[in-house]
C-alpha positions in Angstrom: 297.7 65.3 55.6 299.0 62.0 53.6 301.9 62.4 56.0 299.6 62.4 59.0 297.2 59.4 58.2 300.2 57.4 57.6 301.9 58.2 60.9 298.6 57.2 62.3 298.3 53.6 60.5 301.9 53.0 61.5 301.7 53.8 65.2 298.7 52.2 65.1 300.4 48.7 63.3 303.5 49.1 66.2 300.5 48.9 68.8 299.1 46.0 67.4 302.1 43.9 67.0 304.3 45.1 70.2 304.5 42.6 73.1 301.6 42.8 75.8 302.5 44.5 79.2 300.4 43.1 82.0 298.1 46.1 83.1 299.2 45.1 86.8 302.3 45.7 86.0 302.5 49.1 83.8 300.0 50.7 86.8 302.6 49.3 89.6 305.3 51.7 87.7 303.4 54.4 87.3 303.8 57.5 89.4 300.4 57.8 90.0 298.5 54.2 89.6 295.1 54.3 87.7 293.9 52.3 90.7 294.0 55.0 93.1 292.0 57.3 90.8 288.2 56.8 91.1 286.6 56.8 88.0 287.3 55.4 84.7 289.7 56.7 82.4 289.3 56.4 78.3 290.6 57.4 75.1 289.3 57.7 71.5 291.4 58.2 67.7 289.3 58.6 65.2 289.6 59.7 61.1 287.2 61.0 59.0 286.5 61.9 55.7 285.2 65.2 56.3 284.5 66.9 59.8 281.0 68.5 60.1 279.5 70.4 63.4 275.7 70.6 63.4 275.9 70.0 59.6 278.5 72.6 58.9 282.1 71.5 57.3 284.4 72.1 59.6 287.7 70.8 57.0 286.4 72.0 53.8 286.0 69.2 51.9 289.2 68.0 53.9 289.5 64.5 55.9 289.9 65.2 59.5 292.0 63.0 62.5 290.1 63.7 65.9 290.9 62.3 69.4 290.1 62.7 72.9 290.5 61.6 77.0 287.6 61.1 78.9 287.0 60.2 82.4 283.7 59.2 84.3 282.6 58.3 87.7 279.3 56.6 87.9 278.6 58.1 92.0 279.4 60.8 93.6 279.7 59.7 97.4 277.0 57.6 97.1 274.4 59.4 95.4 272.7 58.4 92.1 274.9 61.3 90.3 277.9 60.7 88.3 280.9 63.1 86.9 282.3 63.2 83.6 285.0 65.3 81.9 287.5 65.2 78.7 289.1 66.5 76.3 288.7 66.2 72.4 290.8 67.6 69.4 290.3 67.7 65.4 292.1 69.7 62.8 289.8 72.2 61.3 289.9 74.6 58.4 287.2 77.6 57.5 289.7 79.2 55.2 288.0 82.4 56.0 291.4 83.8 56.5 291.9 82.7 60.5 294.8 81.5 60.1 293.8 78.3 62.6 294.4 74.4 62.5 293.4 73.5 65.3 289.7 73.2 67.6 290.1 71.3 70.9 286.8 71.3 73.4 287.2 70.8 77.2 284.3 69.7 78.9 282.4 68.5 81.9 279.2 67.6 84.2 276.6 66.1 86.0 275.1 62.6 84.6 273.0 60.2 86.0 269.6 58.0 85.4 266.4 58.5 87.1 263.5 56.0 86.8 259.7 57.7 87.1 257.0 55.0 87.0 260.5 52.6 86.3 261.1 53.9 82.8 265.1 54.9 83.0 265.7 57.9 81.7 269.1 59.2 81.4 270.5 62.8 81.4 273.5 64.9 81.4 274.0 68.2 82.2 277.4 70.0 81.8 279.8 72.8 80.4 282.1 72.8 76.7 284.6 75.3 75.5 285.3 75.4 72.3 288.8 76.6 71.8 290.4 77.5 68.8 294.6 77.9 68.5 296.5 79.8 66.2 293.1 81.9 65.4 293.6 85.9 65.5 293.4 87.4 68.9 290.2 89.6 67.9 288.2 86.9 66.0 286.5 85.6 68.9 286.5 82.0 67.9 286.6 80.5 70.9 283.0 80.1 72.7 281.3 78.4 75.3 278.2 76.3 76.0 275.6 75.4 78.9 274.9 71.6 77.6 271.7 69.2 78.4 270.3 65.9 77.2 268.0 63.5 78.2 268.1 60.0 76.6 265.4 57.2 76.6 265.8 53.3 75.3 262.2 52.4 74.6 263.4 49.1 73.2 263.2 48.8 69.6 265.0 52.6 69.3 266.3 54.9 72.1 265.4 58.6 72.0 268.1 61.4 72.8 266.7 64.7 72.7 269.5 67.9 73.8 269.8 71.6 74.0 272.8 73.9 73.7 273.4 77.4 74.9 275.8 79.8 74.3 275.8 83.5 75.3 278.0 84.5 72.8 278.7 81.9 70.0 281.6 81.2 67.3 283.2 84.8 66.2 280.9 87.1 68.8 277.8 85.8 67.3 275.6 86.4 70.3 272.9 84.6 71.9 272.6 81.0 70.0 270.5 77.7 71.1 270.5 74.4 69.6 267.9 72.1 69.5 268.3 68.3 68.1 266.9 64.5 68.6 268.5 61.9 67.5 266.9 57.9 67.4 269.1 55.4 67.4 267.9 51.9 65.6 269.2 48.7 65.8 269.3 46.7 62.6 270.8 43.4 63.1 274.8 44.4 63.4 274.4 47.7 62.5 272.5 50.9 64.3 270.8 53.4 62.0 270.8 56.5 63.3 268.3 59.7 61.9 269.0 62.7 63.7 267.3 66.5 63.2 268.3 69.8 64.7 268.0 73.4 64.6 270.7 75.7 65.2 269.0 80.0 66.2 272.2 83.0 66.2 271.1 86.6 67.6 273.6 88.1 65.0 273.2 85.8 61.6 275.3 88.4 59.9 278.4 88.0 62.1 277.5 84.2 62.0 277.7 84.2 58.3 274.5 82.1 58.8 270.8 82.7 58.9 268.9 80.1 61.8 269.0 76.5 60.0 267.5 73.4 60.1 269.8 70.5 60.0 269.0 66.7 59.5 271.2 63.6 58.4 271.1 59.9 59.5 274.3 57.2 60.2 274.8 54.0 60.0 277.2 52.1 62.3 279.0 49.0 63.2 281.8 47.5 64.8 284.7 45.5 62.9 287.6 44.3 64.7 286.8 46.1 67.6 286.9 49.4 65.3 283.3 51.7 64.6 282.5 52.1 61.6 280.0 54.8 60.1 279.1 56.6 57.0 276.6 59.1 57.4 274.9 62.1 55.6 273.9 65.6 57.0 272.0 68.4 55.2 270.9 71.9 56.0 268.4 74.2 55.1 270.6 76.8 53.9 271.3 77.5 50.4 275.0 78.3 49.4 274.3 81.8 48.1 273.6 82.3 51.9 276.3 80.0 53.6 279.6 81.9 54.9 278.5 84.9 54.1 278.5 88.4 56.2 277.6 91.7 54.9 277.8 90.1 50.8 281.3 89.1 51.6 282.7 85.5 51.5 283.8 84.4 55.0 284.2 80.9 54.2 283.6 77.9 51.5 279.8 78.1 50.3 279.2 74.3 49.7 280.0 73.9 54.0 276.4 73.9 54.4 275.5 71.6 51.5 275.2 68.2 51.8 277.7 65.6 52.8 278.4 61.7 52.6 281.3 60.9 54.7 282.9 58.4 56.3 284.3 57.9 60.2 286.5 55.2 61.7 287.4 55.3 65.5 288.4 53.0 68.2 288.3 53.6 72.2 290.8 52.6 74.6 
């Protein structure tokens, strides 16, 4: 992992320093030119101190680097509907024996604003698949997810509310929905963030889970173009419960305790 970070801050010191192409120019040379492509095109490197999903380590105490490509298009042929898609990637590790190192998602949708009584409302509607590499061919790791949200800026915060379902979540799991708001506050330079969720599984025991509350809060900024955010999530679920199936350890027990960690990320 210290070899990794430090690739990382190296590449990203060469970017930093290296001589500046004119965009004309690089896009001229390209085999396909970004100007031709509707849409907008971006990318995001992040690293953080420990990776959590719906308040759940992912890295086991472990610092994660995460990155992704997205691309968006704000109309399609005319109509007040957009696209989006991407890709995203973190290292992960359940130690539950998977053998895995690996979670990339692949997702897209539908997004767009509508404005009843002129109050804009945003929402998004799509698809993610979770995808796991190196797991065991039986483990059913990888899952998918029917995704909504619907997002409201009333001024002095902005509401996002969003549901997740899966019909058959991480590891064969079965039926699972997930429920969560999150209000984002803005506090001179910075944006405080409290969020609350609650994740249901039709088989808990496969899970290694029992259904959960989960709640946290961030605080962000920008610094030299970087974000910058240290947060803390909690769950409802005790660790003589957490990554266990059947009274067998699948996994680290503290993964559902609480956790202060730290995230620094830049898009492109």
């Amino acid at each position: 992992m210290k070899c990794i970070v430090a690739i990382a801050l190296a590449a990203a010191f060469v970017a930093a320093t290296a001589p500046s192409v004119r965009a004309d120019d690089a896009d001229d040379k390209a085999l396909i030119p970004e100007k031709d492509v509707p849409g907008k095109f971006t990318a995001n490197v992040g690293l953080t101190s420990e990776y959590l999903f719906r308040g759940i380590s992912q890295t086991d105490d472990s610092p994660a680097i995460q990155g992704g490509f997205d691309w968006s298009l704000d109309s399609l042929a005319g109509t007040p509907i957009g696209l989006y898609a991407g890709v995203w990637g973190s290292n992960v590790n359940f130690h539950s024996g998977t053998g895995n190192s690996l979670e990339t998602d692949w997702y897209g949708g539908f997004q767009g604003t509508v404005s009843p009584g002129g109050a804009d409302i945003t929402w998004k509607l799509g698809y993610l698949w979770y995808q796991y590499f190196r797991a065991p061919a039986h483990s059913n790791m990888d899952y998918g997810e029917i995704q909504a949200a619907l997002g409201h800026d009333f001024g002095p915060a902005a509401l996002t509310v969003s549901y997740a379902y899966s019909a058959n979540f991480f590891g064969g799991s079965g039926d699972a929905h997930w429920v969560s708001a999150k209000v984002d506050i803005p506090i001179w330079k910075f944006t405080l963030s409290p969020t609350v969720g609650h994740q249901s599984i039709q088989k808990n025991a496969v899970f290694g889970v029992p259904d959960y509350w989960q709640y946290g809060a961030a605080l962000t900024t920008k610094i030299a173009g970087f974000d910058m955010s240290v947060a803390v999530s909690d769950t409802d679920v005790s660790s003589s419960k957490c990554n266990v199936s059947g009274g067998v350890a699948i996994g680290p027990s503290d993964a559902c305790d609480v956790n202060v960690f730290f995230t620094v990320s830049r898009t492109f």
